[in-house]
N, C-alpha and C positions, 0 to 999 in steps of 0.2 A: 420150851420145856414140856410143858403138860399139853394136852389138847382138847379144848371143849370145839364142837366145829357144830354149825348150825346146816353144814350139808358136806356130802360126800365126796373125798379126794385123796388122793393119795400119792404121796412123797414119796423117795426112793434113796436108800442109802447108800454109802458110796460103794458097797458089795455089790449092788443092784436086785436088795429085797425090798419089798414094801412094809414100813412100820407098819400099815394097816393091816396088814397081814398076819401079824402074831402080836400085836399091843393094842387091839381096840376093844373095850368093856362093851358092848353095844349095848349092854342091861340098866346101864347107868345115868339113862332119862334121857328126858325130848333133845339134849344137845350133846348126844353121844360123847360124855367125858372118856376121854382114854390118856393112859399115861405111858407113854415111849419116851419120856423124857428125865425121869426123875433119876435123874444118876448127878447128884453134884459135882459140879468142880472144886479144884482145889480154892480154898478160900481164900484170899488177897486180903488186907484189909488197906485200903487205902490213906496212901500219907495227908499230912496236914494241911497240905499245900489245895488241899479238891476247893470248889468253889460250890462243888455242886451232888447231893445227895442223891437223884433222879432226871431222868433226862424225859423227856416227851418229843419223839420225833412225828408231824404233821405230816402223813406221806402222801402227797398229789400225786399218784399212779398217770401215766399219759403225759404229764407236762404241761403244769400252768402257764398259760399266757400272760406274759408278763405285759406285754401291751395292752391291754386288757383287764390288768390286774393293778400293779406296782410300779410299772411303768410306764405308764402312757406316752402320747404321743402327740400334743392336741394340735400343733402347727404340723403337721405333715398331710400329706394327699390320702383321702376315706382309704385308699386301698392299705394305708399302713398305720392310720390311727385308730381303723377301727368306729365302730358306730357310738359306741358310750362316750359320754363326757366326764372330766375329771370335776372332782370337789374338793374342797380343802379339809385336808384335816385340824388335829387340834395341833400338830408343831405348823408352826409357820414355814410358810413359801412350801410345804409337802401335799400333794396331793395324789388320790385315789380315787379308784372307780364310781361313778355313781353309785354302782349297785352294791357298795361295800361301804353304806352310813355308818353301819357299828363297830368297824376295824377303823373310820375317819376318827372315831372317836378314842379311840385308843390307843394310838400310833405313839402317844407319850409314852406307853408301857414298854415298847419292841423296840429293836436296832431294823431297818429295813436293808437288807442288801442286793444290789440290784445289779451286783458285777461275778452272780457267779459262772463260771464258763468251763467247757473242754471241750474235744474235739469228737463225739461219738453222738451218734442222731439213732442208735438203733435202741428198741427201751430195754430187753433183758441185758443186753451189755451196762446200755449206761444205767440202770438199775442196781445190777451188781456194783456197778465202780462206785457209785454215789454213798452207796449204803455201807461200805466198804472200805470207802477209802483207796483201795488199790485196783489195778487195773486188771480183768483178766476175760474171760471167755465168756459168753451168752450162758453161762449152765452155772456159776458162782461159782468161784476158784479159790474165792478166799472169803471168811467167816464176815457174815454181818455186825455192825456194832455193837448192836445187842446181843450177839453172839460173845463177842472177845470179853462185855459189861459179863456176861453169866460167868463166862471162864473165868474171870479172874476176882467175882466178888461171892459165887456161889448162893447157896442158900442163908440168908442171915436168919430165917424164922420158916413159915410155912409157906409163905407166899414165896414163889419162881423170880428171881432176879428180871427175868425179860419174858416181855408179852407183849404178843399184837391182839390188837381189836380192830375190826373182828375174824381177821388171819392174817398172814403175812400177803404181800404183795403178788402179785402174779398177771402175767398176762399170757402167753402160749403154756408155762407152767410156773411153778412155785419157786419166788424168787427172798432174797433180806434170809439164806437160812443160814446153819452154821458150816456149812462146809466142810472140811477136814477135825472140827474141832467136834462133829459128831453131836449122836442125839442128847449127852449131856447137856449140849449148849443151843439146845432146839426152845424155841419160845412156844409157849405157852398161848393157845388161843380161844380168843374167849369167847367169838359167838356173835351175835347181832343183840345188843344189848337192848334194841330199837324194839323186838320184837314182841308181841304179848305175852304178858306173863313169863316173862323172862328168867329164869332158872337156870342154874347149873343145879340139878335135882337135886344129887347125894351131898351137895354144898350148903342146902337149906336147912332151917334150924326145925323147920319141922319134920324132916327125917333123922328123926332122933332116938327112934325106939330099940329096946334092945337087940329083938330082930333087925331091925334095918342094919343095926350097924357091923353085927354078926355076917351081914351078906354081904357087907359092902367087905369085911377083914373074910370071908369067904372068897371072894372076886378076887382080891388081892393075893393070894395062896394059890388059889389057879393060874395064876400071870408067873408066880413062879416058877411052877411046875413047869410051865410051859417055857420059860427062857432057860432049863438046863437043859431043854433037849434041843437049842439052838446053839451051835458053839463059834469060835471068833468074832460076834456081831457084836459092834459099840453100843448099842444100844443096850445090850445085856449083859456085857463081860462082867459089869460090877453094880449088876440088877440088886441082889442081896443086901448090898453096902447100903441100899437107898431107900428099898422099900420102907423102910420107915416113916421115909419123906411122902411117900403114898399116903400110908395112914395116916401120917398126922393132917395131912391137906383135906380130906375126905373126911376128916371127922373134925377140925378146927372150928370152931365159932367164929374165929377173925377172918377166917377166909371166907364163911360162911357169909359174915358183916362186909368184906372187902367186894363181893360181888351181887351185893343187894342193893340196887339201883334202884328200887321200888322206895328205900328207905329215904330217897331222895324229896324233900317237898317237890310239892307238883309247880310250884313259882318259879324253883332252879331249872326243874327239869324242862319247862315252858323254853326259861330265856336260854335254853342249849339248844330249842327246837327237837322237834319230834319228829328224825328223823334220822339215818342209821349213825351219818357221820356226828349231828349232836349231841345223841347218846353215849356215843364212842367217847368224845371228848371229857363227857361229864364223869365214866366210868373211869377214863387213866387218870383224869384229877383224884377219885377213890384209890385207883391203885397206889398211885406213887406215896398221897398221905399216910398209907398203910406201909409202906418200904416198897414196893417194887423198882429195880432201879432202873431199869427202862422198860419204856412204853411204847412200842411203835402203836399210832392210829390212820390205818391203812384208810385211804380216802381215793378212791380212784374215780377214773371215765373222763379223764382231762385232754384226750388222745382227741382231738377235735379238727378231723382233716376237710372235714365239709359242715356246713351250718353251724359253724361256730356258735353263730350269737345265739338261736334255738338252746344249743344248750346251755350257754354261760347264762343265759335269763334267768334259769334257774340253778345251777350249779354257783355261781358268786352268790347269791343271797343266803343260799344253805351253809356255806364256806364261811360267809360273812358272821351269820349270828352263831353259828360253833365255835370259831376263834375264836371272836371276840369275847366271846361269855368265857371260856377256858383261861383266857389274860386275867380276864377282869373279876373271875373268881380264885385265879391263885393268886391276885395281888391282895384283895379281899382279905383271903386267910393268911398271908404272908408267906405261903409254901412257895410262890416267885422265886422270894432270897433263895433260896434251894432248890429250883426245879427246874432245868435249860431248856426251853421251850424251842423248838427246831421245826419251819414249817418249809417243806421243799417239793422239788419233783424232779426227777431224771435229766430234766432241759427246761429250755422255753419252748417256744414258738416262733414259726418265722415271721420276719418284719413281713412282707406280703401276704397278703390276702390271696389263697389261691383261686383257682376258674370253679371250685365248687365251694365256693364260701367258706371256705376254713383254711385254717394256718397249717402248718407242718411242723415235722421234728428241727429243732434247733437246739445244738448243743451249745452255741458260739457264746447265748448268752440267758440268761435266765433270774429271776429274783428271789429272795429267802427272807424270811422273817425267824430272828433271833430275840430271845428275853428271858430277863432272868438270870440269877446265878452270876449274880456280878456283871452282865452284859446292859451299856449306857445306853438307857433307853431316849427315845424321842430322836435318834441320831438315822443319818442315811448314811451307807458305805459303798464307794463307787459307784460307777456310770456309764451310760451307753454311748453310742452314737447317737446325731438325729433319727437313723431309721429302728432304732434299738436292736442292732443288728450285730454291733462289738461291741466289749468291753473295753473302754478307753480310761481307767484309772482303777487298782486296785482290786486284781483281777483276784477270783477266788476258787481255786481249785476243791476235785473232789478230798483230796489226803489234805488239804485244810480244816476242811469240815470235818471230819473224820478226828483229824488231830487235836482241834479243841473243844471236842465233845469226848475223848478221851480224857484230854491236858483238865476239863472241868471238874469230872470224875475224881481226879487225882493215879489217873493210869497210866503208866508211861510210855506213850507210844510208841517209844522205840525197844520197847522191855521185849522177850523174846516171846512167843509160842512154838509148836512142836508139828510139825508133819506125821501123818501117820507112821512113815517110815523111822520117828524119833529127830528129823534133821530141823535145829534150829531157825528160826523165821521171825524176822523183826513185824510185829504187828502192821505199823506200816511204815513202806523203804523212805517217805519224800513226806513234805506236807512241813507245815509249822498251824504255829496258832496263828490265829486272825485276830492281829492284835488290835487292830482296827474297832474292833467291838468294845475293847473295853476301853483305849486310850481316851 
């Protein structure tokens, strides 16, 4: 939806103009808030049947090793189990990585799934597909979840239905975006929450002053001006209708409040760790409390084709104490019941160790941690082989995932959206819920 970005990039529409190009404020402080996105959708309100108010997608960019993580492998030859040893957690007979004490502990909160699998090992494809749901091309062919969550639940207040922190995904380029469904249904990004003095400037309550607000409803007048002499761009056609939505976010106190991390005790902020992915996690737990209906918390560098364990020394420990703090303080506040907690990546990793110390891409098989929102926790869901190299029971596709992170929402998966050219489109063709979670 909106964009606060902590560095410079730029996306492309499906015309092939750059929103940066005619929607960026640059005047609008150290994390250049710009808004190409405030064009609503139509509002849905969702039936009774939802389980879940806010979703939280954990997104492992590269592809966590599951052997390594969720899955280990402790009776197999070093070349496939890996150098770390497993510990037990608090459900019986489950265990996890050494370097993951603080998810050992909490495993009674999450469903673990350790069977989810497809056939694609390359990451913008399986990027798209995962985030998606449906299957399509290296370049996003069809709208990310958080895309179809904006479509169809819109603006309920000021805050943007979907946001990543602290952007969306990417690895050659910018991936999770809305696809055909256009920049109305673009997420909102919010920046490196990590970093000092963290601001979204004109979102502070100390830019309060007459003048300030005067420039800030000035800036917003120029953006107008400037999208009449743009004509057929989604991004613009029904700029007018929304600018509203401009000003009220730019001038809100609750958004101002929704993105004051600072107002965090330094005790929370500690046990999330002080570090991009910690902060991320502390920040969507604010959002969602606030309404945002989803969250993606982009978490990448899991892409570990050589010196694996180099990185995982320190990449599981940082993983470990942000999780687990994110569980364990929406159980805390009860926001749990209501918020479906999604932690994933693209793939696994392969069973073998390759000739430079790292795993590879493996689609075949890979682990997920679910909670929340009615999903039974302390539970494990499917299984590998010995080398954890297939899924041999209760296997879990991407339009599964996809389906009951919709079916949670209360959105019907199979409800229609629109092609630019008007041609109706089942959100997505396959998939069901993973009943598995809650049975």
């Amino acid at each position: 939806m909106l964009n606060v970005s902590l560095q410079s990039h730029t996306s492309r529409l499906c015309n092939g103009q750059s929103r940066r190009d005619f929607l960026r404020i640059g005047a609008l402080g150290p994390l250049g808030l710009s808004l190409p996105g405030l064009l609503r959708a139509e509002t849905l309100h969702a039936p009774a049947k939802a389980r879940a108010k806010s979703v939280i997608l954990v997104y492992l960019g590269g592809g966590l090793s599951h052997h390594d993580s969720f899955d280990m492998k402790p009776d197999q030859p070093e070349e496939i189990r890996g150098k770390y040893k497993p510990i037990s957690s608090n459900v019986p007979g489950l265990q996890v990585c050494e370097l993951m004490p603080h998810m050992a502990k909490c495993m009674d909160k999450v469903c673990l799934v350790r069977s989810g699998t497809h056939e694609n090992d390359h990451h913008e494809t399986a990027t798209n597909w995962v985030m998606s749901g449906r299957f399509g091309s290296a370049f996003g062919d069809y709208p990310a979840m958080g895309a179809v969550v904006a479509q169809r639940t819109g603006f309920t207040g000021v805050l943007p239905p979907y946001v990543a922190v602290p952007k969306n995904p990417s690895f050659t380029w910018e991936l999770g975006k809305s696809a055909f469904l256009g920049g109305r249904c673009e997420s909102f990004k919010a920046g490196d929450p990590n970093q000092k003095d963290y601001r979204v400037r004109d979102l502070s309550a100390a830019s309060s002053s007459v003048q300030t607000l005067e420039r800030k409803r000035s800036l917003l007048q120029s953006l107008d001006t400037l999208s009449r002499k743009i004509k057929g761009n989604d991004q613009l056609a029904t700029y007018d209708e929304f600018q509203g939505r401009a000003a009220d976010m730019v001038l809100s106190t609750h958004a101002q409040d929704a993105f004051d991390i600072e107002a965090e005790s330094s005790a929370r902020r500690e046990r999330f760790g002080h570090s991009t992915f910690g902060q991320s996690c502390l920040l969507a737990r604010r959002l969602v409390e606030r309404g945002v209906r989803f969250c993606t918390v982009n978490y990448a560098g899991w892409d570990h084709h050589a010196k694996i364990f180099d990185s995982l020394d320190k990449k599981l420990p940082e993983f470990d104490q942000g999780f687990s703090a994110l569980i364990e303080d929406l159980s805390a506040s009860g926001l749990l019941e209501e918020t479906l907690v999604l932690g994933m990546g693209e793939f696994g990793r392969s069973p073998k160790i390759n000739k430079d110390a790292g795993r590879d891409h493996w689609g075949g098989a890979g682990s997920m941690i679910f909670a929340g929102a009615g999903v039974q926790a302390g539970k494990v869901v499917g299984s590998t082989d010995r080398d954890g190299g297939i899924v041999t029971s209760d296997p879990v596709r991407p339009a599964d995932v996809a389906y009951t992170v919709y079916d949670s929402l209360g959105i019907d998966p199979r409800s229609e959206i629109h092609t630019p050219d008007g041609r109706p489109m089942a959100i997505l063709d396959e998939g069901s819920v993973i009943e598995q979670l809650y049975a």
